[in-house]
C-alpha positions, 0 to 999 in steps of 0.5 A: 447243723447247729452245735449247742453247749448247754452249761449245767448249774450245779452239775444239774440239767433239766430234761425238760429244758432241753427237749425244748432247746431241741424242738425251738432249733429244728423249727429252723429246719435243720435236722441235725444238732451237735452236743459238746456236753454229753449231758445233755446228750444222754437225756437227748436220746430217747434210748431203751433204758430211758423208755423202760424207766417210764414205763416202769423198770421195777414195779408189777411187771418186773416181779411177775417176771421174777416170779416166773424166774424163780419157778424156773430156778426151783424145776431146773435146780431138780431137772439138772441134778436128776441124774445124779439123784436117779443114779444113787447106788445103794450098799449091795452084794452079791444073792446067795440063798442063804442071806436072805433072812439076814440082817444088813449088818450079818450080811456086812460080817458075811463079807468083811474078808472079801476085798469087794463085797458089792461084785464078789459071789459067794460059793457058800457061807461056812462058819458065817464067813463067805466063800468067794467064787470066782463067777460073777454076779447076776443078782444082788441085795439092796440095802435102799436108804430111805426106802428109796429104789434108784434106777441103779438098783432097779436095772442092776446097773451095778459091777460089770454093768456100772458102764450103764448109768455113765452112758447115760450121763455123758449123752445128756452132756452131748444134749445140752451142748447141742441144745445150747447151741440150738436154743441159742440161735433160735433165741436170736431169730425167733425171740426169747419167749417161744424158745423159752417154751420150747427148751423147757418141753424138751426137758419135760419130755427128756425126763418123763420119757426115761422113766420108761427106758429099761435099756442102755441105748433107750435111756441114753435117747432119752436123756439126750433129749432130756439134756438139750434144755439143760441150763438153756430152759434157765439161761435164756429166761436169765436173759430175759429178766436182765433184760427188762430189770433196772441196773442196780436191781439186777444182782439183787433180782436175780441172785435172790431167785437163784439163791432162795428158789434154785437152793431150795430145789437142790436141798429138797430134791433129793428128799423129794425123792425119798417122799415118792420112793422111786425114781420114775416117780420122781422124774415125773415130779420133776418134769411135770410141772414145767408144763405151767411155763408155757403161760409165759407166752400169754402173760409175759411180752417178747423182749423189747431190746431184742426186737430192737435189735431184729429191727421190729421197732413196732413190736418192741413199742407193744412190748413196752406198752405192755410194761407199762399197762401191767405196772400201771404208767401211762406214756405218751405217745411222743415217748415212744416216737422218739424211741423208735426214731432215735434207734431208726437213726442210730442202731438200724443200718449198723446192727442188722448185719450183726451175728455171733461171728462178728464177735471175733472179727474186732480186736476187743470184742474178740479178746472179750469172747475168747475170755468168756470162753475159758472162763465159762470152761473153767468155773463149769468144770469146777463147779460140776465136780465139786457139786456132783462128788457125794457119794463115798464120804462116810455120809448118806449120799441124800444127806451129803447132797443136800447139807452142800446145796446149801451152800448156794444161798449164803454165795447168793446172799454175798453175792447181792451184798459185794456185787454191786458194791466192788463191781462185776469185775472184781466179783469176778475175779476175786471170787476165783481167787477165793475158789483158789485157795479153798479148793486147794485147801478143802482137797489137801484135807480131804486127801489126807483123811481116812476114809469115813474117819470125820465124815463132818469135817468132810461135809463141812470142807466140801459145803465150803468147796461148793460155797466157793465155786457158786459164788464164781458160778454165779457172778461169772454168769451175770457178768457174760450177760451183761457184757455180751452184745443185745443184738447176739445175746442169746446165741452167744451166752449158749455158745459161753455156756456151750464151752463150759459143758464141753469141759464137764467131760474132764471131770472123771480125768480130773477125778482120777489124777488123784490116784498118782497123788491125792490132792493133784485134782484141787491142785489142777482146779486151782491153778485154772481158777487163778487163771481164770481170775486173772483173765477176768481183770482183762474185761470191762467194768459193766456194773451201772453201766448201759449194756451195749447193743450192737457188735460196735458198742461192744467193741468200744465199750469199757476202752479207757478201762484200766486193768486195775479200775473198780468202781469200789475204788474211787468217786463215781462220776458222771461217765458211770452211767456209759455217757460218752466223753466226747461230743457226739450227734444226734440225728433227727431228733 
């Protein structure tokens, strides 16, 4: 063994120099060398982010990634709400013979004394007031906003049928548990890209299959299988992306897909909707169109990191080559030798063994994992509720949906512009307090105002509500994926996000606590995001940080952190870039 202690000039070593410091003691013969300034041992380890730097870590290659990333965040925007625009419940009321060559508004006046109009039959109209009859509806009149025929209006699924539509909204829940716990695993074991294919056909046949259905069970199959690629489609290729992104081009990257792209499809989809006039039309525009990702697997490579992790040095050297042609660098040969000796040496015999479980078995990473899980729970949960709660405002549902979606831009446009600023941590713990406080705020107000009085101020206070939690939503996101071990990325961000979906069927519990008080539902969503908020203190800083590889990076990773240290507060040092502390070995260089 030889131990060197390289002293920096001006806080300044040269690679160059000492690769051949390197190279001029293993003529010795000896294989091992001792670092005592871990500068030099970070420039001594050819490791994934410096290989990737060579090969171009934001140029060509990356921006086709992220058009392919901004693709799927247009599509799966419309995929994951086509529930609530397919199941829009147009004004109804009961068919009598006598209102059929009435206006919508004489119509309305027909049924002003009657406590329910929508399910009330009448016996007779006398004196332009209608007689109710205590038999219940079996034909109704549709007021169709826009023109457009939902499916609740198509089926009847309305009254005494209303049960219908529901069913099919929790089976596409239980479909994207299931699915993320599935595509998940599979993402682990067979890569990134062939899942990537896979859950987004899922979702291309879920969704055109259920234009077809005309029963409660049929529909319930369909949106099951329509559920399995249920955020997994845009998960996995999240991962994917973040993956081959430069560090500090990660939250401008990929919160710009997600606020221009996945905004935009939120905003338009319902006008989409409106353009094609009916539900089943819609559901094929889309769907559909997905068809086009399976391009994915000829253009894009798999991803290097987790070949590295499967142990496929080989394939994650083709991978990077690939990279590296497409962003037009060439590499020698010796760069990628040394990349595939150093994780031989280093990751081999310690990450071969590494699965999701092993994420409970250390004390660390198990707090970090427990900590994820209640965090995905709550900001899920509030972001579904907040995000699907449009109708009933005094607005035109197409309207309410579209002027809150808005709302996802300007959280991803604060996102691009704090994130890397305050860090991860404080991202995501100040963004859940800031969802504390406007959620608690936005449901006193909203509470206590006569229905249909303002609808404006409703809309404004509900676009706030949503500006809160896509915040959350989103730097919650990020931060999962960067914090969460290479080796079981993909199987553990589904099991995250799995936890999260499980929460959404609270969401009409929530909803209805506001008939015992009012603002109960905001005040029960608040005290979780505070919750929340605090327990994201508890985690590591990863902004500038190498993402660990391994279940014991993972565990040793942020350990000195303190619970109040942001990268916002204080002068960077030389430790941002994950350097370690002590002296380390590099076997085999």
């Amino acid at each position: 063994m030889c131990i060197v202690d390289v002293i920096d000039v001006d806080g300044y070593i040269r690679e160059v120099e000492v690769k051949i410091i390197i190279a001029s003691i293993l003529t010795t013969g000896l294989d091992t060398i001792e670092f005592q300034n871990p500068k030099c041992l970070a420039l001594a380890k050819m490791d994934f982010d410096k290989v990737l730097e060579k090969c171009g870590n934001f140029n060509r290659f990356q921006l086709i990634l992220l058009g392919y990333f901004a693709f799927i965040n247009l599509m799966v925007s419309m995929h994951y709400f086509s529930q609530t625009i397919i199941s829009f419940v147009p004004e109804h009321w009961c068919y009598h013979e006598k209102l059929e060559n009435m206006t919508f508004e004489q119509i309305r006046e027909v049924y002003s004394q009657i406590k329910n109009p929508s399910c009330t039959k009448l016996t007779d109209i006398v004196d332009g007031k209608g007689i109710p009859s205590k038999n219940g509806c079996d034909k109704w009149i549709y007021n169709l906003e826009f023109g457009y025929r939902s499916m609740t209006a198509e089926l009847n699924w309305v009254c005494d049928s209303a049960f219908e539509s529901t069913v099919g909204q929790s089976m596409f829940f239980v479909g994207s548990m299931i699915g993320t716990m599935i595509y998940g695993i599979l993402s682990d074991h067979i890569g990134r890209l062939p899942t990537i294919i896979i859950s987004n056909l899922s979702g291309i046949i879920g969704d055109f299959s259920t234009s077809f259905a005309r029963s409660s069970i049929t529909f319930g199959v369909c949106r099951f299988v329509s559920g399995l690629a249920a955020d997994t489609n845009y998960v996995l290729m999240y991962i994917l992306v973040m993956e081959y992104l430069h560090p500090s081009m990660r939250t401008f990257g990929l919160n710009l897909c997600a606020g221009i792209f996945y905004s935009a499809g939120l905003v338009v989809a319902p006008w989409l909707a409106v353009w094609v006039g009916d539900w089943q039309s819609y559901l094929a525009l889309a769907s559909l169109p997905l068809l086009a990702i399976v391009t994915i697997y000829f253009i894009l490579p798999e991803s290097a990191q987790w070949l590295v992790t499967r142990n496929r040095f080989e394939d994650a050297v083709k991978s990077l080559k690939k990279v590296a042609r497409i962003n037009g660098r060439k590499v020698e040969d010796e760069v990628f030798k040394e990349f595939q000796d150093f994780y031989r040496k280093d990751i081999d015999a310690k990450e071969k063994k590494d699965n999701f479980i092993g994420m409970f078995k250390t004390p660390r990473l198990r707090k970090l994992t427990f900590i994820l899980f209640f965090k995905s729970m709550v900001i899920t949960l509030c972001y579904d509720v907040v995000s699907r709660n449009v109708e009933g405002m005094g607005l035109s549902p197409f309207i309410m949906f579209s002027i809150s979606s808005l709302a996802v831009l300007p959280s991803s446009i604060a996102m691009i512009l704090l994130q890397d600023r305050i860090g991860r941590k404080g991202m995501a713990s100040g963004s859940l307090l800031f969802g504390a406080i406007f959620t608690t705020a936005t449901g006193v107000i909203i509470a206590y105002q006569r229905e249909n009085q303002n609808a404006f101020l409703l809309a404004s206070m509900l676009f706030i509500a949503r500006f809160g939690v896509s915040i959350s939503y989103e730097s919650s996101a990020q931060y999962a994926t960067e914090l969460i071990p290479t080796a079981v990325r993909g199987q553990a961000v589904g099991a995250v996000h799995l936890a999260g979906y499980a929460m959404t069927f609270l969401s009409a519990y929530i909803i209805f606590l506001a008939k015992y008080f009012k603002p109960l539902p905001s005040i029960v969503l608040s005290i979780l995001l505070l919750a929340g908020s605090f327990c994201c203190l508890l985690l590591p800083e990863t902004l500038n940080k190498r993402l660990p590889n391994s279940l014991e990076d993972g565990e040793n990773f942020g350990r000195d952190e303190k619970i109040f240290d942001f990268p916002c507060i204080g002068r960077k040092t030389d430790d941002d870039e994950d350097v370690p502390a002590n002296k380390d070995v590099v076997n085999g260089v």
